[in-house]
N, C-alpha and C positions, 0 to 999 in steps of 0.2 A: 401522332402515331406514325413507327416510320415503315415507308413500303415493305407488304412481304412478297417473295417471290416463291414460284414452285417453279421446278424441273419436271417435265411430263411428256411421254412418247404415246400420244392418240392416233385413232381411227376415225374413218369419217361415219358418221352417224348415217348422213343420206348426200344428196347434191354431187357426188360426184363418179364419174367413169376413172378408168384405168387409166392411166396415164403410158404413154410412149418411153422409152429410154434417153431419144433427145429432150425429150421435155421434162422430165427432171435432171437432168444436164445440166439442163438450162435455168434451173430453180438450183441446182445446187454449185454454181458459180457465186462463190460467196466474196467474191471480189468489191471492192468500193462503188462500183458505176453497175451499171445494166441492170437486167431483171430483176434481180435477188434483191439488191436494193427497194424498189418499188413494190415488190411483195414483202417484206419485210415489214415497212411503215404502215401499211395496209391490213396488216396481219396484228402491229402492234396494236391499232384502233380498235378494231374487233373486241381484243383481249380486252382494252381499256375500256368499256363503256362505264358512263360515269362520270367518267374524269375529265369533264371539259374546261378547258384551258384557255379555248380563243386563240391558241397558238400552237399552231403544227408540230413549230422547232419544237418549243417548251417541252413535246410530250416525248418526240424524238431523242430529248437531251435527257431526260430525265428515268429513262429508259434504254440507255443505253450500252448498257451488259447486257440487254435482251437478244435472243438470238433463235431462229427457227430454219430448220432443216427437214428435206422431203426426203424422204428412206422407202425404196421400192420395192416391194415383197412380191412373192408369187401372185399373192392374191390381188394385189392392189398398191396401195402405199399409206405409208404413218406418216406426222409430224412429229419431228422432236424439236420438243422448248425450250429452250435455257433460260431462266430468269424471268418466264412468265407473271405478269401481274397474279395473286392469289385469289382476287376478287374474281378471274373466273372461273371458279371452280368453289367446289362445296362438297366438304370433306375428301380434299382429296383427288377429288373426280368432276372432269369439266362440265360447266353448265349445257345440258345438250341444243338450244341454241346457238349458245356461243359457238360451238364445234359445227354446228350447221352453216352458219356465218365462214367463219374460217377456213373451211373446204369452199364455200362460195368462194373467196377469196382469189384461194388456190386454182380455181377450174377459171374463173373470169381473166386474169393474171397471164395465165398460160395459153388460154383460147383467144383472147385478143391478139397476145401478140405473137403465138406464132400461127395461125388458120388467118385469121382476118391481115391485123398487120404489114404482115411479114409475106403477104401471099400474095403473087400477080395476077392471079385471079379473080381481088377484088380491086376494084378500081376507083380509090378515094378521091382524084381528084376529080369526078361525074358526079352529080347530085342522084343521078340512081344507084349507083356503086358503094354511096356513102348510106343510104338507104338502106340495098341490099346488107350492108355489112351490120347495121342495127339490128336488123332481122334476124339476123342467125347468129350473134351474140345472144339476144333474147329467147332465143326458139333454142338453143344448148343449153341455156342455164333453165329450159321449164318452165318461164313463167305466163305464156301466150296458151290461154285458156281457149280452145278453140271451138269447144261444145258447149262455153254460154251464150246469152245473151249480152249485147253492150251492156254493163253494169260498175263499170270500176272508173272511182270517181278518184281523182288527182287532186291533193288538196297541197296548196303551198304555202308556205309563211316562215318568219323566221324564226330560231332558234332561241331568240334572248326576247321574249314577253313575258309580260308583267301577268300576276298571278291571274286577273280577270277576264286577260285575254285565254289563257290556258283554261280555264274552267270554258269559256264559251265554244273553242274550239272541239272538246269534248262535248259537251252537247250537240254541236252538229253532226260529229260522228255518230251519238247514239242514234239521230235522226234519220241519216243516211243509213246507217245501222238495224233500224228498225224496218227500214224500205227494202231490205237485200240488197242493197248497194256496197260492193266491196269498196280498199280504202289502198293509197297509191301514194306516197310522199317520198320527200329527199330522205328519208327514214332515221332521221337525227332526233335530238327533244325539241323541246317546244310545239310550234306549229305542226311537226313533222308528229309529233308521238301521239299529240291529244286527241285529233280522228282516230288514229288508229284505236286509242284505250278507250273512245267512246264507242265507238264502231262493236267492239268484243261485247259489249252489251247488249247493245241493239240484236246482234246475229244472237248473243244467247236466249234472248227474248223467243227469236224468231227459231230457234234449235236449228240454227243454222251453224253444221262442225268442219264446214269447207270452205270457212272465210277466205280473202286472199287477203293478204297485207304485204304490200309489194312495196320493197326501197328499191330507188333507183339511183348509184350513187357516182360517182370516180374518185378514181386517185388524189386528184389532189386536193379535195375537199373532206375526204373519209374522215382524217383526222379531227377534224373540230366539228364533225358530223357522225359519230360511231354509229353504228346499226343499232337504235332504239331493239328492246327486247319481245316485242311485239310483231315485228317484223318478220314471217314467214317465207319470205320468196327474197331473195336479194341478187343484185346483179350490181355488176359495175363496168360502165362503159371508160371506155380508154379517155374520153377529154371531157367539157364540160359540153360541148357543143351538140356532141352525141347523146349526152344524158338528157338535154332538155330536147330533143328531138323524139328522146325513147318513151320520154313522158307525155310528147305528142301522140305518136302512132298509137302508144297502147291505151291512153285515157279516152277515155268520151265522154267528160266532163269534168272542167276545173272548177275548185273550190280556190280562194285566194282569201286569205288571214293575212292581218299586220305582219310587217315584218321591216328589214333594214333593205342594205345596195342588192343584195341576194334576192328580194322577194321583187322590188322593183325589175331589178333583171330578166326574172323569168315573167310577170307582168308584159315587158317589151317586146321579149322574145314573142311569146303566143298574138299579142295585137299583133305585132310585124308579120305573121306569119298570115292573119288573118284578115291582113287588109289584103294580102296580094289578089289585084283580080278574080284569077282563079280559084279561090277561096268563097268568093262573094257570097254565094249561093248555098255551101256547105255548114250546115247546124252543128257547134259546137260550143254546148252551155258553157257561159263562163260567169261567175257570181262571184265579187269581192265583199266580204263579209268583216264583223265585227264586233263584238258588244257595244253599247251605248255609248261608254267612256273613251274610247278609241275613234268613236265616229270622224274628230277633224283628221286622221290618217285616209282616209279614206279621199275627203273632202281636198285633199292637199293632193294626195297621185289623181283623182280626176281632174283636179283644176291643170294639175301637169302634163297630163296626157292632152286634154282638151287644144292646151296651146301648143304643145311641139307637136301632136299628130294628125288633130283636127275632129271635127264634131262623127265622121263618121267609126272615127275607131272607140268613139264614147256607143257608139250605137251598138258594138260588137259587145258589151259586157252590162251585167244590172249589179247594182249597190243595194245589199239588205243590211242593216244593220239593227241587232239587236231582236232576230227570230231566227231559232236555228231547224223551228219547222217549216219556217217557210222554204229556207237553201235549200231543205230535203224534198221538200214537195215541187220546184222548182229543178231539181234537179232532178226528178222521179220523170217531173212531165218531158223532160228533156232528152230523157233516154229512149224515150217513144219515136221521136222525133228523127236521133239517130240510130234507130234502127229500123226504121220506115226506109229514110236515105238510102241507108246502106244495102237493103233489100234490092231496091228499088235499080242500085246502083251496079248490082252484084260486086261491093266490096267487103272485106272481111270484117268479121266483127269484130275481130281479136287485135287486126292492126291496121290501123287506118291507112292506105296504102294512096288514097285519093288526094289526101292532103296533100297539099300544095308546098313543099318547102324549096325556096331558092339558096343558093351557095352561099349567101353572105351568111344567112343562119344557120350554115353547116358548116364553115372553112375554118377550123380552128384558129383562133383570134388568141395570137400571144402576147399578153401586154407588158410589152417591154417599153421603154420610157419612150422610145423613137415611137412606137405605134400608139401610143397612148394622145401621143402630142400631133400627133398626123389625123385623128381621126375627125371626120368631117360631121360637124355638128351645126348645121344649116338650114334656115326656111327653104332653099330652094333646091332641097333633094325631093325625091317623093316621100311619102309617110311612111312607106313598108320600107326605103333605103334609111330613113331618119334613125327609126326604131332601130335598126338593125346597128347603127354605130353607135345611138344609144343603150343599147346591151352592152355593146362591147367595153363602152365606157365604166357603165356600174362593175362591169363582169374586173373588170381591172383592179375598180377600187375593191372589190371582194379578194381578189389575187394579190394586192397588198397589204389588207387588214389581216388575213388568217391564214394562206397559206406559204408553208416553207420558204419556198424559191421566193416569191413575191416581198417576205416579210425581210429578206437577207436583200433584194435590189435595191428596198425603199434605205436603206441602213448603207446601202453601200454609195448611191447613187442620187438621194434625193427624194423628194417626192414627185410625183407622178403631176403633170402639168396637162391639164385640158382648155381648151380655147374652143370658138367659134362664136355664132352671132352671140352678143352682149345681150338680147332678151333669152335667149335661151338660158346661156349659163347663168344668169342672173336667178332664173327661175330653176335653174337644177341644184345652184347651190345653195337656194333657201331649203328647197326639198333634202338636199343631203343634212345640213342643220339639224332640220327638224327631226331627223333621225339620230342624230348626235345629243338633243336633248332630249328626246324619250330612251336615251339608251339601247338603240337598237341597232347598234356597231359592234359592241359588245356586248359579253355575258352582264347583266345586273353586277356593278359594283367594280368592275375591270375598269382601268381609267384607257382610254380610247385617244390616241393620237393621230389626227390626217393624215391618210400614206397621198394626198392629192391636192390640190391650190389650184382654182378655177381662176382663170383671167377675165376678169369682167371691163 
């Protein structure tokens, strides 16, 4: 069947303020390079949910009469579409998610970059500055509840699982669902959707009608990650370093499902963040989960963690596999825990402010072939510096696998060359392997080629 498209001039349903005159300006530079660009691709995803591809370009090129434009009214402002995908929209008239999403978009887009960004008043190169500036992306876009209790559990995993991983992930959400525990992911399918459409259960059970279902996403992962239709609260933070730090301050407990380089990554992130000293002391559940059949995934990132970061970052986390009441029950008692702390601490409950993040997990890490081949992958760092270029390194191979710029470097330049001690890489690239034959590089059925070659 071949794509249909509509032409359609909308309003925004909810999510956004009035806009300034520079700032549509600055959205309506419909030039090759700058804003408009980046909102444009952003704006396509949205449209597109569905249609996953595994590849950014793919969607970009195939979509490429599309076109969207901000029109400033008295009252506010429209979009106008050109060649919108048809799929959002139904009879006619856009899905009003989708148009919730889409004005997310529009407001995150234009408030990163020119309030935050673009402003010398915050200060990105300070790990408070870089902080501060998460905060009040999150605190404009609505999503920092601040008259609950800790309750909003972050669940991560990847996008390309097998049907039984997807059924179990849904049972945990109903689980967590059924406790009032709201639900927090990269807000894509798979791992990302199945809490959430578990979760809708669970709260209807509990006639609970103010769920949150919060994605938390960026640029340049939207595309092979569209906002799942579940998703009520969406935000997008400008890089990936930001996103996995927003997933920090606002969660008070991770949930971790299979997944491929992406899940591993965010995995590294939170241990690294959580061995630093200053951390020692501060309760923050973390539970890697699984059905049965999945269990040696599990078995293989502990035995990995074990040896590149040592017995105490196995301490920071517990392995259920195969009860998705117990993760809830376990993550129910957990919530007690952090809000005891946080009392106690007089820290917020909405954003965890006490957390410990140091600059390597916040400096945005560009993996271009030079930084990829430079990164220090050694027994003789500390665990928290380990992790932290072991992020960098997955985060690479994820920026070569799916998205745009990355998938045109690997094509132009190579693949991406990682080095260091011979027992590590030895053991990073069986782990990557193993992910390459469960299919978890790709969507089910995509054929998957290395953007990377470990020197062993």
């Amino acid at each position: 069947m071949s794509e249909q498209y509509i032409d359609a001039c909308i309003t925004p349903a909810s999510h956004l303020d009035v806009l300034s005159k520079l700032e549509v300006e600055r959205l309506l530079d419909s030039s090759q390079g700058g804003l408009y660009q980046l909102y444009r691709s952003c704006s396509l995803a949205v449209l597109s949910y569905g249609d996953y591809t595994d590849d950014a370009r793919a969607l970009l090129e195939r979509h490429k009469h599309f076109d969207i434009h901000v029109i400033q009214e008295e009252r506010g402002v429209k979009l106008k579409l050109n060649n919108a995908p048809a799929s959002a929209f139904v009879d006619g008239k856009m899905i009003r998610g989708i148009n919730e999403h889409l004005f997310a978009v529009l407001r995150d887009i234009v408030y990163s970059s020119d309030t935050i960004l673009d402003n010398p008043k915050f200060n990105l190169d300070s790990s408070p500055g870089i902080t501060n500036a998460i905060f009040h992306i999150l605190r404009n876009a609505g999503v920092l509840r601040h008259k609950t209790r800790p309750h909003l559990i972050v669940c991560w995993g990847g996008h390309s699982i097998s049907e039984p991983e997807y059924a179990y992930t849904q049972d945990v959400g109903y689980q967590l669902g059924l406790r009032e525990l709201n639900i927090c992911t990269g807000c894509g399918p798979g791992a990302m959707k199945g809490p959430m459409k578990g979760a809708t259960f669970g709260h209807g059970k509990q006639r609970i009608y103010d769920a949150q279902y919060l994605g938390i996403t960026e640029p340049g992962i939207i595309a092979a990650e569209s906002p799942n239709p579940i998703v009520n609260d969406l935000v997008i933070l400008p890089d990936i370093e930001k996103r996995l730090e927003a997933f920090a301050r606002t969660g008070h407990g991770i949930v971790v499902f299979p997944g491929g380089a992406g899940t591993a990554e965010e995995i590294l992130y939170i241990l690294g963040i959580l061995l630093h000293p200053e951390n020692k002391h501060l309760p923050f559940p973390l539970i890697f989960t699984a059905p049965e059949g999945s269990r040696d995934y599990f078995e293989q990132m502990d035995d990995f963690i074990g040896y590149t970061l040592g017995t105490r970052a196995q301490q920071r986390y517990e392995i259920i596999i195969n009860d998705a009441e117990k993760v809830a029950q376990h993550m129910a008692k957990g919530m007690k825990k952090v809000r005891h702390f946080r009392r106690a601490n007089n820290d917020a409950y909405y954003f965890n402010w006490l957390l410990k993040i140091s600059r390597p997990f916040q400096q945005p890490f560009h993996p271009s072939h030079e930084n990829m081949t430079n990164l220090e992958l050694r027994h003789s760092q500390e665990p928290h510096e380990l992790a932290a270029n072991l992020r960098r390194a997955f985060s690479g191979i994820v920026y070569g696998n799916v998205k745009n710029e990355g998938i045109r470097a690997i094509e132009k330049h190579g693949l991406f060359q990682l080095k260091g001690d011979k027992d590590i890489m030895l053991r990073m690239d069986a782990l990557l392997q193993s992910f390459v034959e469960q299919q978890r590089m790709k969507l089910p059925g995509a054929h998957y080629t290395p953007c990377y070659h470990i020197e062993k």
